[in-house]
C-alpha positions in Angstrom: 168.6 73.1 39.5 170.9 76.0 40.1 170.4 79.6 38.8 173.2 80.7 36.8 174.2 84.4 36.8 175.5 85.6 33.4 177.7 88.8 32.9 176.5 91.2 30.2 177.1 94.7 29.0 174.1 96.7 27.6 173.0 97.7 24.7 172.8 101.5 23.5 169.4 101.0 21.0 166.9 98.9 23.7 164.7 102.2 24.3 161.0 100.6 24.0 158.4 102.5 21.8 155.2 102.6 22.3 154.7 99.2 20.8 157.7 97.5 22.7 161.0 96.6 21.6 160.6 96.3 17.8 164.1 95.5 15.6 165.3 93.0 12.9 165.3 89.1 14.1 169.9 89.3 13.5 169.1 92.3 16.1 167.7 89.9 18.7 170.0 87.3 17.9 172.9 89.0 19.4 174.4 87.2 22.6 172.6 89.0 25.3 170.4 91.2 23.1 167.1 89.2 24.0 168.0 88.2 27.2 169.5 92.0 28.3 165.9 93.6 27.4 164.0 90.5 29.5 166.1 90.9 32.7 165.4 94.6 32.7 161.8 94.1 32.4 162.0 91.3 35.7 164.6 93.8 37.6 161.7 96.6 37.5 158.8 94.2 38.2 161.0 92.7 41.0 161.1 96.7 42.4 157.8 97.5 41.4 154.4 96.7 43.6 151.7 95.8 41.9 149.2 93.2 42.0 149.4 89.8 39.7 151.1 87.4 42.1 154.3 84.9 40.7 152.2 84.0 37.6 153.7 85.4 33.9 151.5 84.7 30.6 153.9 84.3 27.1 153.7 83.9 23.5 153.6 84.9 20.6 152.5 85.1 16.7 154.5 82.2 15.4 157.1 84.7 13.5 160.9 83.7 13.1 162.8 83.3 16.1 159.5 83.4 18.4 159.8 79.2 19.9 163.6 80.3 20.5 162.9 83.4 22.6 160.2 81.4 24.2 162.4 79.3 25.8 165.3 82.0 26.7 162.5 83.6 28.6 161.0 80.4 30.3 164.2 79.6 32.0 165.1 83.2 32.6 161.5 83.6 34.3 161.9 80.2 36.2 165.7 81.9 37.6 164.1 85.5 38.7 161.4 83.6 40.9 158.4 83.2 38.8 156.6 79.9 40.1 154.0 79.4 37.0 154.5 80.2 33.4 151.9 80.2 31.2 152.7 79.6 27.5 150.6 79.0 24.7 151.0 75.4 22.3 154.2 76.2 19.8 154.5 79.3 21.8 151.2 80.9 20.0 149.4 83.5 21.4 147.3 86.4 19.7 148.2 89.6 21.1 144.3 90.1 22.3 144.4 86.4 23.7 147.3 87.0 25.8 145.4 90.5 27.4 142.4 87.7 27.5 144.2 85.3 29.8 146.2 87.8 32.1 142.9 89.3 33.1 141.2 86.0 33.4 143.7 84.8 35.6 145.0 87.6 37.2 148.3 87.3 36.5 151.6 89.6 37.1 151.4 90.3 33.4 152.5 88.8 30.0 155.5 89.1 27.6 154.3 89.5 24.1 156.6 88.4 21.2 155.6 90.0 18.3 156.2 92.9 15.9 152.6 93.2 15.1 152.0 94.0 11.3 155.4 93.7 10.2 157.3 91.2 7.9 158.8 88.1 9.6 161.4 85.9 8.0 165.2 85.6 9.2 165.7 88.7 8.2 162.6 90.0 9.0 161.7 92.1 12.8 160.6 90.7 15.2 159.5 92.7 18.6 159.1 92.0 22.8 156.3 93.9 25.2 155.5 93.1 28.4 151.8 93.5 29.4 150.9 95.1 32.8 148.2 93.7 35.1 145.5 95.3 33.5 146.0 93.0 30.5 147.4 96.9 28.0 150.9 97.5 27.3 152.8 98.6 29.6 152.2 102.6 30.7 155.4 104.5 30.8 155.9 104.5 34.6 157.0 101.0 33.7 158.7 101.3 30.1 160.7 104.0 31.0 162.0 102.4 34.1 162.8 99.4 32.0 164.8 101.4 29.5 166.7 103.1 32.4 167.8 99.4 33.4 168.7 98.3 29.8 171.2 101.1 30.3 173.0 99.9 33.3 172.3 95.9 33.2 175.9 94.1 34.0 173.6 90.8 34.4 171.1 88.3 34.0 169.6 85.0 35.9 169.0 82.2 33.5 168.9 78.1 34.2 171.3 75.6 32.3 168.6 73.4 31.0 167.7 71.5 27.6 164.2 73.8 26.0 160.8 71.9 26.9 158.2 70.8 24.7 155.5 73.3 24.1 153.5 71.0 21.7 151.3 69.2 23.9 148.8 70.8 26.8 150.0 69.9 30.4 152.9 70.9 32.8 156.3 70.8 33.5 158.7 71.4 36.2 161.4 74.2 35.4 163.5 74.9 37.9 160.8 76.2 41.0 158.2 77.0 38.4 155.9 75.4 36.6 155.2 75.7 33.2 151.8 74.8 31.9 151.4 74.9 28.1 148.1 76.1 27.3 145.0 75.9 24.3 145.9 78.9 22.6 142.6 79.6 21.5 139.9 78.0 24.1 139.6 81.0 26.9 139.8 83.5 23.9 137.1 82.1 21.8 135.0 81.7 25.0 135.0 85.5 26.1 134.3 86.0 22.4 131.2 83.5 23.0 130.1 85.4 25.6 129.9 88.8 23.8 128.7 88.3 20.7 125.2 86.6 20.1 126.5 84.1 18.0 123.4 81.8 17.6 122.3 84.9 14.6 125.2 84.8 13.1 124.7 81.4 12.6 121.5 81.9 11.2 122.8 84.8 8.8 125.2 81.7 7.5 123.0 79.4 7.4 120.8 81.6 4.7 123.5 81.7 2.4 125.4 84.6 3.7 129.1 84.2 2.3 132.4 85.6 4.1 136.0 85.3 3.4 138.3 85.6 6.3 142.2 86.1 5.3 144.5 85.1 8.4 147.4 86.2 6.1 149.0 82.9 7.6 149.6 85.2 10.7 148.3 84.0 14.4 144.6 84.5 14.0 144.0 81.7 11.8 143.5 79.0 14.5 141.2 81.3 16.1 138.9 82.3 13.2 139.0 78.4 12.3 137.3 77.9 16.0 134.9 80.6 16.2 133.8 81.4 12.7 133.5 77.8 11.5 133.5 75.4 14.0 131.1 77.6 16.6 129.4 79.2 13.9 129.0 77.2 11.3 130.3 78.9 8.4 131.4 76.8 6.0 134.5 74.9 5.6 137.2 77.2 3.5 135.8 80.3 4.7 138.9 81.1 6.4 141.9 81.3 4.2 145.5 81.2 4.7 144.7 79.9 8.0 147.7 78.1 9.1 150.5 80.3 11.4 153.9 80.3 9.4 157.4 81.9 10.7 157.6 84.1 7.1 153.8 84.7 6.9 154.2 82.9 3.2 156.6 84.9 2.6 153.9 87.9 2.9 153.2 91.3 4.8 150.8 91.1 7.5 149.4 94.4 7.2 145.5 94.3 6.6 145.1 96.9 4.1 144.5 97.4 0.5 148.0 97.3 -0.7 149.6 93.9 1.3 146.0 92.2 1.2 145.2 93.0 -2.2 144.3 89.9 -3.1 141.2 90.1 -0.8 140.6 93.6 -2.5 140.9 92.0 -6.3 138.6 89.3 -4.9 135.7 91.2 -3.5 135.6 94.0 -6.7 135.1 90.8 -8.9 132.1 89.3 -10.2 131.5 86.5 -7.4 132.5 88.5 -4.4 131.2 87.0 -1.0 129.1 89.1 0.9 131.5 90.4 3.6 135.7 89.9 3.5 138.1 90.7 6.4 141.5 89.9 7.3 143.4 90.2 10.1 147.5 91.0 11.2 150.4 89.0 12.0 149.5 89.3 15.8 145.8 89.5 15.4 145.0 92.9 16.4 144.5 94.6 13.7 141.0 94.2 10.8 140.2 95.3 7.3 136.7 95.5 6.9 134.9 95.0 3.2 132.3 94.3 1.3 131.5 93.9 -2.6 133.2 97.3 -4.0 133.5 98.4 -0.5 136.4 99.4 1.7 135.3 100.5 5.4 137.8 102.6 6.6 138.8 102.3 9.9 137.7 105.0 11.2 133.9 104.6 9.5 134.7 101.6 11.0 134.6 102.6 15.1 132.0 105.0 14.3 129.6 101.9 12.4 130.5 99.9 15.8 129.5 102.6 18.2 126.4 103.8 16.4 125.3 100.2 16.3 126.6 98.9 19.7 123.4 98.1 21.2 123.0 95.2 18.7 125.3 93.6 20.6 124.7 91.4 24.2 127.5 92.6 25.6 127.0 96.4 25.1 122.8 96.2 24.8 122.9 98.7 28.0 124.7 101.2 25.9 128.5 102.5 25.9 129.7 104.8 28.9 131.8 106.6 26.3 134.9 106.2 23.1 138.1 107.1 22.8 140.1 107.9 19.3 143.9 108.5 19.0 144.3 111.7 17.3 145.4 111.0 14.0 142.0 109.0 13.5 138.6 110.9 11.6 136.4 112.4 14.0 133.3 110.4 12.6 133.1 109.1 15.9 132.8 112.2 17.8 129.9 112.9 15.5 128.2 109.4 17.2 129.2 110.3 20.4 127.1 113.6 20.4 124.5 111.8 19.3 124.7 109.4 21.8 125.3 112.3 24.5 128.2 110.4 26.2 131.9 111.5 26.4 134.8 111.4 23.3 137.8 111.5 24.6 141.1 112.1 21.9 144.4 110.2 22.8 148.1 110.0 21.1 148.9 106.6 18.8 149.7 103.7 21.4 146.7 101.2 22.9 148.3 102.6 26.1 146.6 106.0 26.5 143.4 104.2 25.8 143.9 101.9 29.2 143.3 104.4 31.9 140.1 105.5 30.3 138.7 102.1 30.2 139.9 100.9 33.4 138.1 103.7 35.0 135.2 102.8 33.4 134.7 106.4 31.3 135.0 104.5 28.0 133.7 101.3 26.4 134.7 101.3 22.7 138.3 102.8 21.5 140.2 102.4 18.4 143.0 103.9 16.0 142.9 104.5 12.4 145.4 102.3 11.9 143.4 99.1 11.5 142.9 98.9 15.3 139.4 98.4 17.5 138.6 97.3 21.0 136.8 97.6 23.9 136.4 96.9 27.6 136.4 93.0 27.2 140.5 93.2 26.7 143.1 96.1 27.0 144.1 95.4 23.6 143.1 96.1 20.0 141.1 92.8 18.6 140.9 92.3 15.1 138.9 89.2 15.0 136.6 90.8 18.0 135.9 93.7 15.2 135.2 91.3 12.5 133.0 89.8 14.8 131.1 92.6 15.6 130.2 93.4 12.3 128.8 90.0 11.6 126.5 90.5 14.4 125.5 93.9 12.9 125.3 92.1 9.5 123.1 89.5 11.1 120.9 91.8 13.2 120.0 94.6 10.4 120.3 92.2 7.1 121.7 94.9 4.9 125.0 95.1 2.9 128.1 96.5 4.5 127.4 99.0 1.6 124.5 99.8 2.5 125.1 100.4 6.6 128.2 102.7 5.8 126.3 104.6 3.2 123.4 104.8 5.7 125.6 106.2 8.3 126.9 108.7 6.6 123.2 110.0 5.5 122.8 110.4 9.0 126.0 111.6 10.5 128.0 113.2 7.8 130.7 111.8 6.0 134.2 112.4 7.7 136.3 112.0 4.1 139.3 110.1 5.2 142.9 108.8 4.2 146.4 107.8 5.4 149.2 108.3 3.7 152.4 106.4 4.4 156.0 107.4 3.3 158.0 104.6 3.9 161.7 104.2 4.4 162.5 107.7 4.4 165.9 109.0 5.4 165.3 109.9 9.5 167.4 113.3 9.6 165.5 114.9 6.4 162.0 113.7 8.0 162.9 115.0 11.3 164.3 118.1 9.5 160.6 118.0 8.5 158.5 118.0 11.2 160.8 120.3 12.8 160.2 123.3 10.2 156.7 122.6 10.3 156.6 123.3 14.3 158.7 126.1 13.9 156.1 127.6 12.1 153.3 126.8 14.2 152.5 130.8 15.7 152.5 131.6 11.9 150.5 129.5 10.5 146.8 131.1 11.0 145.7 132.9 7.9 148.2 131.3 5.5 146.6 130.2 2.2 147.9 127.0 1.0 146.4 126.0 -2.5 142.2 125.9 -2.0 142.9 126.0 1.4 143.2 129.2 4.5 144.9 127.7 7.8 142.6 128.7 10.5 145.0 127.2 13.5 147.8 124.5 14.0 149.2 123.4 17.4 151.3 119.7 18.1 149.0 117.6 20.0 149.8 117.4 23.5 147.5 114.9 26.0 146.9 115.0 29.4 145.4 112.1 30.8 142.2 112.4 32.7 142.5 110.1 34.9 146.1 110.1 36.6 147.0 113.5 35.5 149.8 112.1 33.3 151.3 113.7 30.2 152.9 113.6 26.9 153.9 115.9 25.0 155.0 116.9 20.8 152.4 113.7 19.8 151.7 114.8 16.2 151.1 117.8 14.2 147.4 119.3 13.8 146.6 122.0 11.3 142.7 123.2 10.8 141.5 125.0 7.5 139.0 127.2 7.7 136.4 125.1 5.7 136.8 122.2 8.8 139.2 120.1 7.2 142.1 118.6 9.1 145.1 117.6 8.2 148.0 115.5 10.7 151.7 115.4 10.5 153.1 112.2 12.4 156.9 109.7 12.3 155.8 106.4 13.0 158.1 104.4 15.0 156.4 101.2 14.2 159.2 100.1 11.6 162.5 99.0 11.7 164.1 100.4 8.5 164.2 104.3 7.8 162.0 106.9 9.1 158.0 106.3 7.9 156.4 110.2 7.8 152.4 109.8 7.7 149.9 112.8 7.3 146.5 111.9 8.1 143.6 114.2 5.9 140.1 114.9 6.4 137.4 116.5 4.9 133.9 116.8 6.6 130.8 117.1 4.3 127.1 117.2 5.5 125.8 115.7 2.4 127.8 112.4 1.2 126.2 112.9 -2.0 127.8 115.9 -3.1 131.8 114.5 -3.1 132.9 111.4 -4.8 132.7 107.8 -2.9 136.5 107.4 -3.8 138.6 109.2 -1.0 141.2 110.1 -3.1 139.2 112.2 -5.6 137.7 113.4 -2.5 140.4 114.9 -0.9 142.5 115.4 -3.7 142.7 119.4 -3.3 143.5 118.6 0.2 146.5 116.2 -0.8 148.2 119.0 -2.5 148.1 121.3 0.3 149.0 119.1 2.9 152.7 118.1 1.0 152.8 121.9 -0.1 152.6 123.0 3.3 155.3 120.7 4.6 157.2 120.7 1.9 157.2 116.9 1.3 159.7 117.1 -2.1 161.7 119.5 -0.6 162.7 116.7 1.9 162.1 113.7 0.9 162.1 113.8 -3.3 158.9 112.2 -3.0 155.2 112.7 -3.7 153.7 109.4 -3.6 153.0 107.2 -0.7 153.8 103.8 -0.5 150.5 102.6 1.2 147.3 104.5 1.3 144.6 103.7 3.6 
């Protein structure tokens, strides 16, 4: 079977962000869009020498387009010399399971097809990553390699052959390779086995604890199926919208109040379950809840530290954590507590990898929905959810109740996201630029309730390989301790999204209302004051708050 070399021309808009390649599924449907962004990745591997051998991991979360891009890659893999291809059934993989199997099996790496937590469809986005070794995303020194060769890319290898099945286990030969479809679900759910005591959790079910896991009809469901009710035991139903589909149902995989609001309506009502989670459209994100009871992410990673020794896998204790910046510092509170190390890192699962593979962390997670720990290099969702039923199981009190209880003893870390969606780029930029033009003058400033006692834009350098990176968010203290953060996300495909990020530290929970927004709602006004938000933008409410 002969490789066939196919002239292209690149593309000017392939630069990967720090969730991969993330446009609209007509984007990717371009002649040679797909396959220019691929070749790139192979032409720096094929340079680059690291460990991993001939053997690739791909999939994906079942969105539109994913089976088709599956099989551009598969042939193109076959023709740049890969000899096995490991692909999950229809082309499904969770974004944790695929982090699962390259570190199992030592692999070169994996090629993710997914854009995570947003809308799918035809005309929905749709996103590419390539894994390293490690099992993380890729680090910069290969990203940026890879966007260098998008640039200059005049071809790509590819083999002239009909797609294969990738419904049923087994292998076939593709060209020189070998491609071996693969249970989706079995080595995942096992590592998940062997963290997690799940004989208790059993037991919690099996005295009438009640749960309601939402899959949003993303790539988790097949996995929550296996562990929570087959391994478990929970009962039959207790997963919901379990089945993968290419348009989610037509809804937004996001796990948070505002696109699973049916799982918030459900647990403020009169026969809510005892515990609620959902997860994203590539599994590794969570929403944590109980009756009347939102656990913000951040409470979230600090709950899971606090209470990690619950837990076989972490029973020895945690050699450290790691938050992105933008995320409350409940956690740091734990970690001096604890006496080991906090370390602050930009947005991206990336900056998080070093630290765990040099062992100087064990738990890590972002405000936005994301947790993990040492057993991938990924965020988990169901590996959160998971670790909460164990806690639930082990301590037999509400999720009310173990929040509430942790902030008796920690503080409470008032916390809230706001997202501005779909904002014109220039006037946001225009934004954040003013605001760091300001920066050396911004000590001392009263803005509303609030005195400015310093801002700076975050810079990281990484502790282990000296790296850097630079302008990753704006910071501005108050005097009293609060905090708030000015970041663009590039985690959309249409129109700028501007979030700021507030917090409010009090020593007593019981003197500020349980509802964050009332909370910080002196705090709100500042932080658009300060940056001028109408000025801008002409707008003053957020389309998602979290």
């Amino acid at each position: 079977m002969a490789v066939q070399t196919v002239e292209t021309t690149p593309f000017s808009d392939q630069k990967p962000g720090t969730s991969g390649l993330r446009k609209t599924v007509p984007d990717f449907r371009q002649p040679g869009y797909l396959e220019n962004f691929v070749q790139s990745i192979f032409d720096v591997l094929a340079a680059d020498q690291r460990p991993g051998g001939d053997t690739l991991v791909i999939g994906g979360d079942g969105r539109y387009y994913n089976e088709q891009a599956i099989q551009i890659i598969l042939r193109m893999a076959a023709a740049n010399g890969f000899k096995r291809l490991m692909v999950g059934r229809r082309g499904h993989l969770s974004t944790p399971a695929v982090s699962c199997l390259i570190r199992r099996y030592g692999t070169r790496g994996g090629i993710v097809l997914s854009a995570s937590h947003n809308p799918g469809g035809p005309e929905g986005d749709f996103g590419i990553k390539f894994n390293a070794p490690n099992g993380g995303p890729a680090p910069e020194g290969l990203t940026e390699p890879i966007f260098e060769r998008s640039k200059v890319i005049d071809r790509y290898y590819t083999l002239d052959t009909a797609d294969i099945s990738l419904d049923t286990l087994g292998e076939t030969e593709l060209g020189g390779a070998t491609v071996e479809v693969i249970d989706p679900v079995a080595d995942y759910a096992d590592l998940m086995a062997s963290i997690f005591d799940l004989d208790a959790i059993s037991d919690l079910f099996a005295n009438g604890f009640r749960m309601r896991f939402d899959a949003m009809h993303a790539i988790t469901g097949p996995y929550a199926k296996e562990i929570i009710e087959r391994r478990i035991g929970a009962p039959a139903g207790t997963v919901t919208n379990a089945e993968p589909l290419a348009d989610f149902g037509g809804g937004h995989p996001d796990p948070n109040p505002v696109h699973a609001h049916h799982l918030v309506t459900e647990m403020n009502g009169p026969d809510a379950p005892d515990f609620a989670a959902a997860s994203d459209g590539d599994g590794d994100r969570n929403m944590i809840l109980g009756p009347d009871f939102l656990v913000t992410p951040s409470d979230s990673l600090a709950v899971l530290a606090a209470n990690a020794t619950l837990i076989p896998r972490y029973a020895e204790g945690l050699a450290g954590v790691a938050r992105s910046m933008p995320t409350s510092a409940a956690v740091d509170r734990v970690a001096e507590a604890l006496g080991i190390d906090c370390y602050e890192t930009p947005t991206g699962w990336k900056f998080f990898g070093n630290l765990l593979d040099d062992g100087r962390i064990t738990l890590c997670g972002e405000e936005s929905y994301g947790t993990g720990s040492n057993h991938v290099r990924e965020k988990d969702g169901l590996w959160a959810v998971l670790f909460w039923l164990n806690i639930l199981a082990k301590r037999r009190e509400s999720v009310a109740e173990i929040v509430r209880g942790h902030w008796r003893r920690y503080g409470r870390n008032v916390y809230s996201r706001h997202d501005f969606e779909g904002l014109d780029g220039d006037a946001a930029g225009r934004l954040m630029e003013a605001l760091r033009a300001q920066l050396g003058e911004l000590a001392g400033r009263q803005v509303g309730d609030y005195r400015i006692r310093a801002a700076d834009d975050f810079a990281y350098r990484d502790p282990v390989d000296g790296s850097t990176a630079e302008a990753q968010g704006i910071r501005v203290y108050f005097e009293d301790g609060s905090r708030v953060a000015y970041r663009l996300s590039g985690t959309g495909t249409g129109g700028a999204t501007l979030r700021l990020y507030l917090e409010r530290f009090v020593a007593d929970p019981d003197t500020v209302p349980e509802d964050a927004q009332q909370a910080l709602a002196g705090l709100i006004d500042s932080a658009q004051t300060l940056c001028r938000l109408g000025d801008y933008t002409g707008r003053s409410e957020p389309d998602v708050r979290t």
